[in-house]
mmCIF file of the N, C-alpha and C atoms, coordinates in Angstrom:
data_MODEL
# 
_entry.id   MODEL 
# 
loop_
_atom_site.group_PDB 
_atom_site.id 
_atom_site.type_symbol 
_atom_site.label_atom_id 
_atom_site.label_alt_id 
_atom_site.label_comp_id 
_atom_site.label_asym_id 
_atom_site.label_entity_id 
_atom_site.label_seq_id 
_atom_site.pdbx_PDB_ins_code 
_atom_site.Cartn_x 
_atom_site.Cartn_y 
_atom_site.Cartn_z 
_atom_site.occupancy 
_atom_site.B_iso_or_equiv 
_atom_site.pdbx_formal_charge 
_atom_site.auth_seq_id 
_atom_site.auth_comp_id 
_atom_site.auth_asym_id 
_atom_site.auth_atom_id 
_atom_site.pdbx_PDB_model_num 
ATOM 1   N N  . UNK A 1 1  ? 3.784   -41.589 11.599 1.00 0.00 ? 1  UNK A N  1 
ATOM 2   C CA . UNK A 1 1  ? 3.860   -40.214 11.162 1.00 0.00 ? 1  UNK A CA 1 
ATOM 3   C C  . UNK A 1 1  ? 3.409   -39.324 12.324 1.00 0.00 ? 1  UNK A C  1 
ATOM 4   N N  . UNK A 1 2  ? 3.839   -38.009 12.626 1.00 0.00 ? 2  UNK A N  1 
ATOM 5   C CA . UNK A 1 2  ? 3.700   -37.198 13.751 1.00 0.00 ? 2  UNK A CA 1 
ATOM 6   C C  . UNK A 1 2  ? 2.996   -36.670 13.152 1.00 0.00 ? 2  UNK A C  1 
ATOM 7   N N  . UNK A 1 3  ? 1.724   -36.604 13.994 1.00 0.00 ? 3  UNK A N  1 
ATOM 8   C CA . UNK A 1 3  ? 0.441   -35.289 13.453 1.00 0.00 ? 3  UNK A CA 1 
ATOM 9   C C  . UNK A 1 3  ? 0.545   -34.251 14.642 1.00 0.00 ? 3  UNK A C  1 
ATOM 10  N N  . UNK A 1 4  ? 0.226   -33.082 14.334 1.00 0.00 ? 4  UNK A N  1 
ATOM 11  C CA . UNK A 1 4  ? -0.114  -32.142 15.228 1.00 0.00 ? 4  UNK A CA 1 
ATOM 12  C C  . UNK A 1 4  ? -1.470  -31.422 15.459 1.00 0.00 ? 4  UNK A C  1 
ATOM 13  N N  . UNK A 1 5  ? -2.102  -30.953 15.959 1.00 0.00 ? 5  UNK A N  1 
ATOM 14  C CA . UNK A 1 5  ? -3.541  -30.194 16.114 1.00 0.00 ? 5  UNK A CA 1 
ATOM 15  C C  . UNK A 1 5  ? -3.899  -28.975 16.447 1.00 0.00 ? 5  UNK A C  1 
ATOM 16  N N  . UNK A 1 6  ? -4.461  -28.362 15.928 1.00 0.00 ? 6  UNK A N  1 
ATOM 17  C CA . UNK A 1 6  ? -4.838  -27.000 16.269 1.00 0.00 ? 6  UNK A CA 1 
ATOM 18  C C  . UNK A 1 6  ? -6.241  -27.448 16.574 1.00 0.00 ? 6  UNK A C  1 
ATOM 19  N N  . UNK A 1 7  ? -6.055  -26.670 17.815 1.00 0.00 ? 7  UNK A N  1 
ATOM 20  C CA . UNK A 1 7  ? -7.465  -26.999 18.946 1.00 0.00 ? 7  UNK A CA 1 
ATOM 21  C C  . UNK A 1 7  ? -8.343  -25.685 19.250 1.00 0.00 ? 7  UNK A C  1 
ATOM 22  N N  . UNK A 1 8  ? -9.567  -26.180 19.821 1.00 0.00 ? 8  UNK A N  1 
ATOM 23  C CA . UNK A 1 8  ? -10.777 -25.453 19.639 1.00 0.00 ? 8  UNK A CA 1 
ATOM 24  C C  . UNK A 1 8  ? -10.190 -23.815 20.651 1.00 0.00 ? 8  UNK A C  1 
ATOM 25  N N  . UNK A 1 9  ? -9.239  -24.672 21.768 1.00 0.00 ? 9  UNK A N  1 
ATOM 26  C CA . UNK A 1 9  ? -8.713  -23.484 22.737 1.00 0.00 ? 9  UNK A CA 1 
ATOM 27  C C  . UNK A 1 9  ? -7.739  -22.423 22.152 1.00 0.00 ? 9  UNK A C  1 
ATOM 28  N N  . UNK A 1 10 ? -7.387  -22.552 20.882 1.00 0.00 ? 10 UNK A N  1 
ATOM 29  C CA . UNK A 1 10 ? -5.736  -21.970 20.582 1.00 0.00 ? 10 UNK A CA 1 
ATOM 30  C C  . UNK A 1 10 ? -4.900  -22.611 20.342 1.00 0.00 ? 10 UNK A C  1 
ATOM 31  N N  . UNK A 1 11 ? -4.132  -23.402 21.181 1.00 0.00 ? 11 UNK A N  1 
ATOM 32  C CA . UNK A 1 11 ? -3.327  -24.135 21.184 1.00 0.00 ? 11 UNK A CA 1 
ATOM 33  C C  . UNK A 1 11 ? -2.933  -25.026 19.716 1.00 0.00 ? 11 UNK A C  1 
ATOM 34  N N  . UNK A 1 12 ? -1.559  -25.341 19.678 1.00 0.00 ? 12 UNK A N  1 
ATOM 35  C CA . UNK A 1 12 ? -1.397  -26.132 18.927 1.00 0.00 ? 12 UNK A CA 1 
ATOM 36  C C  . UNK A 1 12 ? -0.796  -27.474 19.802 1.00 0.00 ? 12 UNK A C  1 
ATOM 37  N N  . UNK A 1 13 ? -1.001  -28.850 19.560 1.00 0.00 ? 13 UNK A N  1 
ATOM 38  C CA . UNK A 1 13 ? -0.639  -29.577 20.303 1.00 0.00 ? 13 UNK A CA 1 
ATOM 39  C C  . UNK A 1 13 ? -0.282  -31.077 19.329 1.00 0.00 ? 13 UNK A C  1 
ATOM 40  N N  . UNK A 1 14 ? 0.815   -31.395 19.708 1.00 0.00 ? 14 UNK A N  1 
ATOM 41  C CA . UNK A 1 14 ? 1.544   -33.127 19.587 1.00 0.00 ? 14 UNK A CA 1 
ATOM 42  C C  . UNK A 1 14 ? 0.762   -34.330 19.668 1.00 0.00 ? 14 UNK A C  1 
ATOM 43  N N  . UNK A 1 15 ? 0.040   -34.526 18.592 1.00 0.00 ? 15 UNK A N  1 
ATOM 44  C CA . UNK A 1 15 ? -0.414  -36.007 18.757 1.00 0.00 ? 15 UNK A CA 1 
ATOM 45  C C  . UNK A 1 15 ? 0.411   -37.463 18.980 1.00 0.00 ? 15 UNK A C  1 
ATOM 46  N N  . UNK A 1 16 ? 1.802   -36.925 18.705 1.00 0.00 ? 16 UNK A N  1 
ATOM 47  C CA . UNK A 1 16 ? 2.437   -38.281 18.553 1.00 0.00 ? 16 UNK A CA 1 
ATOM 48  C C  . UNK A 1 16 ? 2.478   -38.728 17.446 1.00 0.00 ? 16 UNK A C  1 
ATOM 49  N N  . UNK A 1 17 ? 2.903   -40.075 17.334 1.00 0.00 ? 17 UNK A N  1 
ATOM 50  C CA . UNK A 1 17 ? 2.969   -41.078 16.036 1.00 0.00 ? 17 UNK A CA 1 
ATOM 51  C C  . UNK A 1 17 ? 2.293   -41.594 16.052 1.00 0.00 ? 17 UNK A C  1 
ATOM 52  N N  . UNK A 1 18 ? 0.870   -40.844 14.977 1.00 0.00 ? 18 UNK A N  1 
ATOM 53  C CA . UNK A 1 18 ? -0.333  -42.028 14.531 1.00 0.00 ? 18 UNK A CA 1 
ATOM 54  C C  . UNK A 1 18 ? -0.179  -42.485 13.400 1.00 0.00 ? 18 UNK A C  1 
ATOM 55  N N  . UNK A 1 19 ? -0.501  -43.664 13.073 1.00 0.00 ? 19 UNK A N  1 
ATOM 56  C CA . UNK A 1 19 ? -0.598  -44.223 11.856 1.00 0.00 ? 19 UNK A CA 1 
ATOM 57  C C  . UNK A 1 19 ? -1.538  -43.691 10.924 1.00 0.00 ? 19 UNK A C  1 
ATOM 58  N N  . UNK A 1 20 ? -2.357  -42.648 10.993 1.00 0.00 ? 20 UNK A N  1 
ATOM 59  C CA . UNK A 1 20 ? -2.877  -42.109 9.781  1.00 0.00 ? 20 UNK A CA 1 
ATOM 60  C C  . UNK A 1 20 ? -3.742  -40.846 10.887 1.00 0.00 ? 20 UNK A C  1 
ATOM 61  N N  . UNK A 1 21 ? -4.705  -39.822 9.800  1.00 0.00 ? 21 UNK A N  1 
ATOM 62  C CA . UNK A 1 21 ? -5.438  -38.837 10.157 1.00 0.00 ? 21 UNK A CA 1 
ATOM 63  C C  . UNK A 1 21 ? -6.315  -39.371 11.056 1.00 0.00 ? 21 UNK A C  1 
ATOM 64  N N  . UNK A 1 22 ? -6.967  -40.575 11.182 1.00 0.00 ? 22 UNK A N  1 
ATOM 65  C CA . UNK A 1 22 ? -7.966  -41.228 11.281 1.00 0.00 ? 22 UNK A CA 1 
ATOM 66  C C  . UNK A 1 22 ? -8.031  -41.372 12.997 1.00 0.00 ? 22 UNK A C  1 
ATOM 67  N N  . UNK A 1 23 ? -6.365  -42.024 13.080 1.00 0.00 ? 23 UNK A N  1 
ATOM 68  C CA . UNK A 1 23 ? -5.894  -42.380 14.524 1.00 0.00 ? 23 UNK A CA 1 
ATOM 69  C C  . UNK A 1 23 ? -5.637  -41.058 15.428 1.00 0.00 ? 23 UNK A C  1 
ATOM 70  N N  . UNK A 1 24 ? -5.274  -40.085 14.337 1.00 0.00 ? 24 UNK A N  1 
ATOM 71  C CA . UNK A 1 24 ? -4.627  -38.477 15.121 1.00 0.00 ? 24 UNK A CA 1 
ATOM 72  C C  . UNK A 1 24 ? -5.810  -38.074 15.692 1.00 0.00 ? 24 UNK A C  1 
ATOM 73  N N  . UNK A 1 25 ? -7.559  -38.536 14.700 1.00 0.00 ? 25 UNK A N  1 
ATOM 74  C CA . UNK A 1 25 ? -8.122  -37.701 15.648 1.00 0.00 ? 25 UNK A CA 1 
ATOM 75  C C  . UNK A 1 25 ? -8.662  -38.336 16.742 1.00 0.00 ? 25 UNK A C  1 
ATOM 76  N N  . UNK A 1 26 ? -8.764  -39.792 16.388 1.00 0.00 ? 26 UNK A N  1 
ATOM 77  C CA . UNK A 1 26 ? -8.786  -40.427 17.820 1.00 0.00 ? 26 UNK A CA 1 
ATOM 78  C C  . UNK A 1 26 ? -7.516  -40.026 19.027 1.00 0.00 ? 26 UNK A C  1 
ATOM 79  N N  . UNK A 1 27 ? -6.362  -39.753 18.897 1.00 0.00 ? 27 UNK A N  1 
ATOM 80  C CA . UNK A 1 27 ? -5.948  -39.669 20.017 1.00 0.00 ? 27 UNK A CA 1 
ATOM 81  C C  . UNK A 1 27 ? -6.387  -38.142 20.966 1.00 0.00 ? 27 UNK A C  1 
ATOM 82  N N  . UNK A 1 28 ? -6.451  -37.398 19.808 1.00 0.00 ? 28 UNK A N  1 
ATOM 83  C CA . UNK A 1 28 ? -7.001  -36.075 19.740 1.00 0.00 ? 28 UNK A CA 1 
ATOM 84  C C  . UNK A 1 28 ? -8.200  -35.969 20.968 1.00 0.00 ? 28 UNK A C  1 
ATOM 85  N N  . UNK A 1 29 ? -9.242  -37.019 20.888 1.00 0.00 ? 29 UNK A N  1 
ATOM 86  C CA . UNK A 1 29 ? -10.123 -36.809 21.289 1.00 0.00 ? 29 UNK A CA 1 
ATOM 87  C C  . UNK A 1 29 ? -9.594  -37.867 23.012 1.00 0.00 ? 29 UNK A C  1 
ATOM 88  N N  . UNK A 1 30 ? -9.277  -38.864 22.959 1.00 0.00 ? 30 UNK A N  1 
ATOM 89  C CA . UNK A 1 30 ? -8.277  -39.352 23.763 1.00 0.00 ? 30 UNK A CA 1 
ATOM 90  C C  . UNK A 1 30 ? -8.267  -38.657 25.008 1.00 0.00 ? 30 UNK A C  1 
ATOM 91  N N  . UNK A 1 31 ? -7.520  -37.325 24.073 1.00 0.00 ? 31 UNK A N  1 
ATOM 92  C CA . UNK A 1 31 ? -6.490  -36.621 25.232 1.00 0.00 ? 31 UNK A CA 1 
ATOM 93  C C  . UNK A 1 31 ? -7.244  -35.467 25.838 1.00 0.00 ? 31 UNK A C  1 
ATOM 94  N N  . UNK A 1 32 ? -8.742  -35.343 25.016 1.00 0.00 ? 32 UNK A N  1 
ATOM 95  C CA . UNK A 1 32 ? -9.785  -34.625 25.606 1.00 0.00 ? 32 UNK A CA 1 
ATOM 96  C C  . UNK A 1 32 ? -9.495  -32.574 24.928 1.00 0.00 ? 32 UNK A C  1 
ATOM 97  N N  . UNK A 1 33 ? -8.930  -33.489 23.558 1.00 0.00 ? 33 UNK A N  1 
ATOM 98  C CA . UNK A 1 33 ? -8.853  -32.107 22.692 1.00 0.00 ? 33 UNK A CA 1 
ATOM 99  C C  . UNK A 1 33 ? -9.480  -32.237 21.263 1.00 0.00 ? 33 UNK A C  1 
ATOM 100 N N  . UNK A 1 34 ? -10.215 -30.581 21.212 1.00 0.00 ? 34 UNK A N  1 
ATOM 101 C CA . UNK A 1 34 ? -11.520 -30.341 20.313 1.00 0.00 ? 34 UNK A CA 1 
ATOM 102 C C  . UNK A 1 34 ? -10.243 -29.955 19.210 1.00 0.00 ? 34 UNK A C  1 
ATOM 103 N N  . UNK A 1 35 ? -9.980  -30.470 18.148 1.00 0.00 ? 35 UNK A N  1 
ATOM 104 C CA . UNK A 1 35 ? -9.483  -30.370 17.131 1.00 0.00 ? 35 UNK A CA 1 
ATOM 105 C C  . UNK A 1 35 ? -10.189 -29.382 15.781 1.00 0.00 ? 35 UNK A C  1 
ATOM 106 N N  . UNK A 1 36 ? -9.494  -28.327 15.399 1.00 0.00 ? 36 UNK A N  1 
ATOM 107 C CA . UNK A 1 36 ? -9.895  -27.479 14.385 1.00 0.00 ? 36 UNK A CA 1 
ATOM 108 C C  . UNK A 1 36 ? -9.212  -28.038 13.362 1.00 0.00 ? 36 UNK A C  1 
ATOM 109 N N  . UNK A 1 37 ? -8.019  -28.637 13.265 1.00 0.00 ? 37 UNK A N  1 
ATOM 110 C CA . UNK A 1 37 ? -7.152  -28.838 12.128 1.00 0.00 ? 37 UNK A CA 1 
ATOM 111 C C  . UNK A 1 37 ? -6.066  -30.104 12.863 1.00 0.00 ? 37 UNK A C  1 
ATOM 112 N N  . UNK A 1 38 ? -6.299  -31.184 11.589 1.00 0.00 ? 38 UNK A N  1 
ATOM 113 C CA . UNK A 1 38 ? -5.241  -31.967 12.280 1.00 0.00 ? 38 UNK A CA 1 
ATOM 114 C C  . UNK A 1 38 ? -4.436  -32.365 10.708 1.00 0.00 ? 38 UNK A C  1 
ATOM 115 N N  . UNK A 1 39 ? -2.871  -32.085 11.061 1.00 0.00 ? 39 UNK A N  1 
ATOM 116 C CA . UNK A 1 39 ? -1.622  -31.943 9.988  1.00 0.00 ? 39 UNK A CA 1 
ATOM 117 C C  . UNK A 1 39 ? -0.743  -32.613 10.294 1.00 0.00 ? 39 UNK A C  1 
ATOM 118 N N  . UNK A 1 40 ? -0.051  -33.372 9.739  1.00 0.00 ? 40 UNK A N  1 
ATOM 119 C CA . UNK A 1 40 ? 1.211   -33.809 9.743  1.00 0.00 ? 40 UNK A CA 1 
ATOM 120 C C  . UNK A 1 40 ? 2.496   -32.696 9.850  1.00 0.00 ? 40 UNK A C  1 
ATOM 121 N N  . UNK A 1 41 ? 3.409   -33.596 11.046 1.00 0.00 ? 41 UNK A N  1 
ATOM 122 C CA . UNK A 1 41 ? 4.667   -32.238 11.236 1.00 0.00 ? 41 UNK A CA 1 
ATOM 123 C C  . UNK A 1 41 ? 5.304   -31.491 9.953  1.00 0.00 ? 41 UNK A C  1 
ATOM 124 N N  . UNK A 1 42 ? 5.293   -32.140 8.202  1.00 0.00 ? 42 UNK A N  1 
ATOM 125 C CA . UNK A 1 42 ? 5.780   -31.892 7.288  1.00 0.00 ? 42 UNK A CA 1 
ATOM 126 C C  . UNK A 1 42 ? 4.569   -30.677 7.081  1.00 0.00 ? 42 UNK A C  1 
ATOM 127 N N  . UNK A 1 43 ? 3.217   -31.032 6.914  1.00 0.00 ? 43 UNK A N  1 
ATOM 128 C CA . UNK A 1 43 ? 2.497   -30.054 6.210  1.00 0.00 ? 43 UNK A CA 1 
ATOM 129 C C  . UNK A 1 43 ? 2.933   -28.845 7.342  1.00 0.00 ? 43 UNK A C  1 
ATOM 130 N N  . UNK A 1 44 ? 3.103   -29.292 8.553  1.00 0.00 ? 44 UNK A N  1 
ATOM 131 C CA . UNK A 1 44 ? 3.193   -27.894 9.482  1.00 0.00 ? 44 UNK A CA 1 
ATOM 132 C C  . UNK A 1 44 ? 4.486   -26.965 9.556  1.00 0.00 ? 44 UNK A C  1 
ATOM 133 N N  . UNK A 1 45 ? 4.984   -27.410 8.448  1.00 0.00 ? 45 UNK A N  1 
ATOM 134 C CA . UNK A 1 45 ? 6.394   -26.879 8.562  1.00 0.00 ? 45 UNK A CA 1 
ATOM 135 C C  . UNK A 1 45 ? 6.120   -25.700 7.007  1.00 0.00 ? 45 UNK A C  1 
ATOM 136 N N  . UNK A 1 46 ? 5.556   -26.442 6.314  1.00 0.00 ? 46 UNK A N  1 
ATOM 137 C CA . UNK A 1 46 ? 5.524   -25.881 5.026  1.00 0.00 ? 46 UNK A CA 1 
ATOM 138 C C  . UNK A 1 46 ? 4.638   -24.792 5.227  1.00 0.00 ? 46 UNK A C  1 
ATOM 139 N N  . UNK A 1 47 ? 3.645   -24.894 6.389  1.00 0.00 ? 47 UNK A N  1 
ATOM 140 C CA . UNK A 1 47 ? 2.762   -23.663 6.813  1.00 0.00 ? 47 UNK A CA 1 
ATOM 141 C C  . UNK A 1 47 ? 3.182   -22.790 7.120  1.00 0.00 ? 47 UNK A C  1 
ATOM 142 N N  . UNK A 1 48 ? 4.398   -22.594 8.117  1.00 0.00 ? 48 UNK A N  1 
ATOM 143 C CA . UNK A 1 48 ? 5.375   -22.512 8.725  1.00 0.00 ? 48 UNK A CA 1 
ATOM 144 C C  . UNK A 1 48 ? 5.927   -21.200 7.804  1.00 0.00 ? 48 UNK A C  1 
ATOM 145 N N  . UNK A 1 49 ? 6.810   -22.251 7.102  1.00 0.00 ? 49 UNK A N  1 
ATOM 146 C CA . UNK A 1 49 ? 7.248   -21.230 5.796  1.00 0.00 ? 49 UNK A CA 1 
ATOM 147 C C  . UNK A 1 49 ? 6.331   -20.600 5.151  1.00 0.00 ? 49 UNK A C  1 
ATOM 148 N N  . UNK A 1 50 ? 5.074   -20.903 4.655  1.00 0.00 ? 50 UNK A N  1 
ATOM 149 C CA . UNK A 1 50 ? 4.305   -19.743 4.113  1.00 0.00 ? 50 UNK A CA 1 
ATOM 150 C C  . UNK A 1 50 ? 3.886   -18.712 4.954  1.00 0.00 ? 50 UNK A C  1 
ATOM 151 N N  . UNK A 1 51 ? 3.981   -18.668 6.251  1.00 0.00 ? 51 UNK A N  1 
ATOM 152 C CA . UNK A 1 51 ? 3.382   -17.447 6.830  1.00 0.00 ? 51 UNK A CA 1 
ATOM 153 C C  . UNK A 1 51 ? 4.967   -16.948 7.173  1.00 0.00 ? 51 UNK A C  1 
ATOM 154 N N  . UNK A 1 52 ? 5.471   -17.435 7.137  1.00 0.00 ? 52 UNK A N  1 
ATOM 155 C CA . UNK A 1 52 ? 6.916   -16.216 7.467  1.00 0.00 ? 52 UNK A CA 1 
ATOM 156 C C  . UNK A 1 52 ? 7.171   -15.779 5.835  1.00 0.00 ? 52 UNK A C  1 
ATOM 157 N N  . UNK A 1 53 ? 6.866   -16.083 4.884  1.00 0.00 ? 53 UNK A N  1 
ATOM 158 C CA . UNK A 1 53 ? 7.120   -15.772 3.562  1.00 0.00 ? 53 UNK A CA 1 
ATOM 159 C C  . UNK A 1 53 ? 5.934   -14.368 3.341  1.00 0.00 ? 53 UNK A C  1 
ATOM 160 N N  . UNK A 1 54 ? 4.601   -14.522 4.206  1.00 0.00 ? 54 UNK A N  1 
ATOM 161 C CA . UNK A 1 54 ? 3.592   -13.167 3.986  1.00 0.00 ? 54 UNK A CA 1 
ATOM 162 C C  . UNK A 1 54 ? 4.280   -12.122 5.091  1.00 0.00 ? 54 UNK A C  1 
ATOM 163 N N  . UNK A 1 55 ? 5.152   -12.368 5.858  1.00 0.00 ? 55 UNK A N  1 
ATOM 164 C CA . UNK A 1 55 ? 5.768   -11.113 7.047  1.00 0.00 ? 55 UNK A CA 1 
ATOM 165 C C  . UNK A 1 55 ? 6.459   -10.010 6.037  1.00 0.00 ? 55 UNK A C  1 
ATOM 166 N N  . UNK A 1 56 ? 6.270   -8.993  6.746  1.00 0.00 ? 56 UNK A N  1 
ATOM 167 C CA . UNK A 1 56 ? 7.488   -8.286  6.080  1.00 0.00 ? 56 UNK A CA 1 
ATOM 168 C C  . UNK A 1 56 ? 8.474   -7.550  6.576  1.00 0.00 ? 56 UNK A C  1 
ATOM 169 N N  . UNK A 1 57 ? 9.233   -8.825  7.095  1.00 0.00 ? 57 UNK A N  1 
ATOM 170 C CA . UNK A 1 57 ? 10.047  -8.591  8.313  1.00 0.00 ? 57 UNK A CA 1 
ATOM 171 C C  . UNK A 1 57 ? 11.730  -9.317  6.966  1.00 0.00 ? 57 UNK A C  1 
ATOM 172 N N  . UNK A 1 58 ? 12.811  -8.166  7.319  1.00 0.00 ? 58 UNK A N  1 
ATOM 173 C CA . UNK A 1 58 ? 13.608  -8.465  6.321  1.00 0.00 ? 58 UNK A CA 1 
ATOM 174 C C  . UNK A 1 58 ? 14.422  -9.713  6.862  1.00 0.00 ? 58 UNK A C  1 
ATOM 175 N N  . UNK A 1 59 ? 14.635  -10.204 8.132  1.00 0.00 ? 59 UNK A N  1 
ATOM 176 C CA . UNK A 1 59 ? 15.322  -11.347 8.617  1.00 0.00 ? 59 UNK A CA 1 
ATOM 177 C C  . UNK A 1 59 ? 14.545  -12.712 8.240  1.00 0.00 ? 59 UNK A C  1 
ATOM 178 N N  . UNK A 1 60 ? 13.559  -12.361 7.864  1.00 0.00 ? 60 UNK A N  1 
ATOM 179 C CA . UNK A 1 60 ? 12.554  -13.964 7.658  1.00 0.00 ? 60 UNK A CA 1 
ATOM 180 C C  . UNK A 1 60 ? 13.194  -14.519 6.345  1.00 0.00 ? 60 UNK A C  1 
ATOM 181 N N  . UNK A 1 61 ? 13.713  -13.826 5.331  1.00 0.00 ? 61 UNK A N  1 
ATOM 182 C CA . UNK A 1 61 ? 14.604  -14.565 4.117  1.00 0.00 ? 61 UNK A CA 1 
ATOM 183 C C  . UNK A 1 61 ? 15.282  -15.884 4.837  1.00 0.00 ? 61 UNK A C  1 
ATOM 184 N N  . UNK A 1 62 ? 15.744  -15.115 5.450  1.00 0.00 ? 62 UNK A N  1 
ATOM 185 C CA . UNK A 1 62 ? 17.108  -15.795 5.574  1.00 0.00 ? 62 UNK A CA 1 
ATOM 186 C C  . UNK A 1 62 ? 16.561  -17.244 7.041  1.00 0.00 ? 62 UNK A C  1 
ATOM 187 N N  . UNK A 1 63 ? 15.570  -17.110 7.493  1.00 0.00 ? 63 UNK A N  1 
ATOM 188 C CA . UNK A 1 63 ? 14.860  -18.249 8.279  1.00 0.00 ? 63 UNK A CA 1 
ATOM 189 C C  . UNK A 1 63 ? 14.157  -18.984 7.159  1.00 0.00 ? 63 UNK A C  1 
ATOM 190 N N  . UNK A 1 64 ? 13.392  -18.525 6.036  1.00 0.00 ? 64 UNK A N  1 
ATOM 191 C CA . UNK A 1 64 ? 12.888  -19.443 5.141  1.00 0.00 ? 64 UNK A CA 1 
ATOM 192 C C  . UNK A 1 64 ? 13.815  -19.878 4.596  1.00 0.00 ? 64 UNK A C  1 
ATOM 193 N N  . UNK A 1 65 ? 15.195  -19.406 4.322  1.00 0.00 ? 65 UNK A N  1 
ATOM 194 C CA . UNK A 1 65 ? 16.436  -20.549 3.485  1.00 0.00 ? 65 UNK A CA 1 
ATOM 195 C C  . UNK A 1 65 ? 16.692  -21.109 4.073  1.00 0.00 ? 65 UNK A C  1 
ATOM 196 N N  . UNK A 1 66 ? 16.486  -21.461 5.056  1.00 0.00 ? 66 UNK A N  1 
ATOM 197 C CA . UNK A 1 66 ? 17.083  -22.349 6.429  1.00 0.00 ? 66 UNK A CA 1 
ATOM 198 C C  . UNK A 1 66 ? 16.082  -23.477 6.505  1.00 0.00 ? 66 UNK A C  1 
ATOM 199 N N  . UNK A 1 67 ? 14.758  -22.932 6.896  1.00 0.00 ? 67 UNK A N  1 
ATOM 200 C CA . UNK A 1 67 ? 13.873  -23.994 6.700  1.00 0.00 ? 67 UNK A CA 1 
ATOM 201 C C  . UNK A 1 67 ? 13.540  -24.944 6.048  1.00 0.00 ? 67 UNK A C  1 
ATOM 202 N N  . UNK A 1 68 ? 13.990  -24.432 4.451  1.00 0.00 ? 68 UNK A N  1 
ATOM 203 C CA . UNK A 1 68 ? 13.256  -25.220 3.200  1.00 0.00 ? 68 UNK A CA 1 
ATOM 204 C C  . UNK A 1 68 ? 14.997  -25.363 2.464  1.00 0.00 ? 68 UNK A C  1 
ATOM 205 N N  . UNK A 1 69 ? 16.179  -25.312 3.484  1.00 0.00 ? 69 UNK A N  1 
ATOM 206 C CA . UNK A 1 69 ? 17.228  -25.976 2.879  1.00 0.00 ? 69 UNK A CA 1 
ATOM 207 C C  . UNK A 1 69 ? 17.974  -25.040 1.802  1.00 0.00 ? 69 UNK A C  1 
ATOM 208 N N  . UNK A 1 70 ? 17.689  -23.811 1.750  1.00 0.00 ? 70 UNK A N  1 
ATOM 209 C CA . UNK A 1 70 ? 17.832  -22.909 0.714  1.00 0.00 ? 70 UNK A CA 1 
ATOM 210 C C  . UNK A 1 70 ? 19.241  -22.800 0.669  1.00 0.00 ? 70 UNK A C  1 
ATOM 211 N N  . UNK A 1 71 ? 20.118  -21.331 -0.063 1.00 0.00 ? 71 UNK A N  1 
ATOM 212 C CA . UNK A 1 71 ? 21.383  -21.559 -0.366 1.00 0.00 ? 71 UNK A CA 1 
ATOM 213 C C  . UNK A 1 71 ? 21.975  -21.078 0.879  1.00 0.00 ? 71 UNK A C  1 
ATOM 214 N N  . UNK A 1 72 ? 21.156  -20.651 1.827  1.00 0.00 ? 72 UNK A N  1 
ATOM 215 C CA . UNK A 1 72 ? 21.864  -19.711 3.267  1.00 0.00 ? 72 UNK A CA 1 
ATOM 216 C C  . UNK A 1 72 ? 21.467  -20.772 4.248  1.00 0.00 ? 72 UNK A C  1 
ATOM 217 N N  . UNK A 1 73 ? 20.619  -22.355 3.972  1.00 0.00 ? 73 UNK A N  1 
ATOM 218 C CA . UNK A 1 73 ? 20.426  -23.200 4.921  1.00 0.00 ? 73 UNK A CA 1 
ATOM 219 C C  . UNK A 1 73 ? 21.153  -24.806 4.501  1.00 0.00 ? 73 UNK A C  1 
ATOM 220 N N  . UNK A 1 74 ? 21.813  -24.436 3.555  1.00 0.00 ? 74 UNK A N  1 
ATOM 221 C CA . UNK A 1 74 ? 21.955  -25.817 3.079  1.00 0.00 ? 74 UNK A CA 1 
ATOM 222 C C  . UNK A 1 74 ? 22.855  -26.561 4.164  1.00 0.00 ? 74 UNK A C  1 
# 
């Protein structure tokens, strides 16, 4: 499973394919990064879509039907 990390600097960064949370934050630390949040690419997508769903920007509809497969992304 691909985890990703939000780090102590900002950044969001690619752990790769760890076999669980456990391994993400070992690589995390590995790679000599202070981890605030470590997610799988699915939960980060669904994040994804919830913060373009709080914009109120009128083109983001039509990127959240796309994202989540909707009737303008199918």
């Amino acid at each position: 499973m691909i985890y990703l990390c939000l780090a102590t600097d900002g950044d969001l960064y690619n752990l790769c394919d760890c076999g669980d949370v456990e391994a993400a934050y070992a690589s995390a630390e590995d790679m000599d990064i202070e981890p605030i949040w470590v997610l799988t690419a699915a939960e980060s997508v669904d994040w994804v879509v919830t913060i373009i769903k709080h914009l109120d920007v009128p083109a983001m509809g039509y990127l959240v039907d796309t994202l989540i497969g909707g009737k303008d992304g199918s």
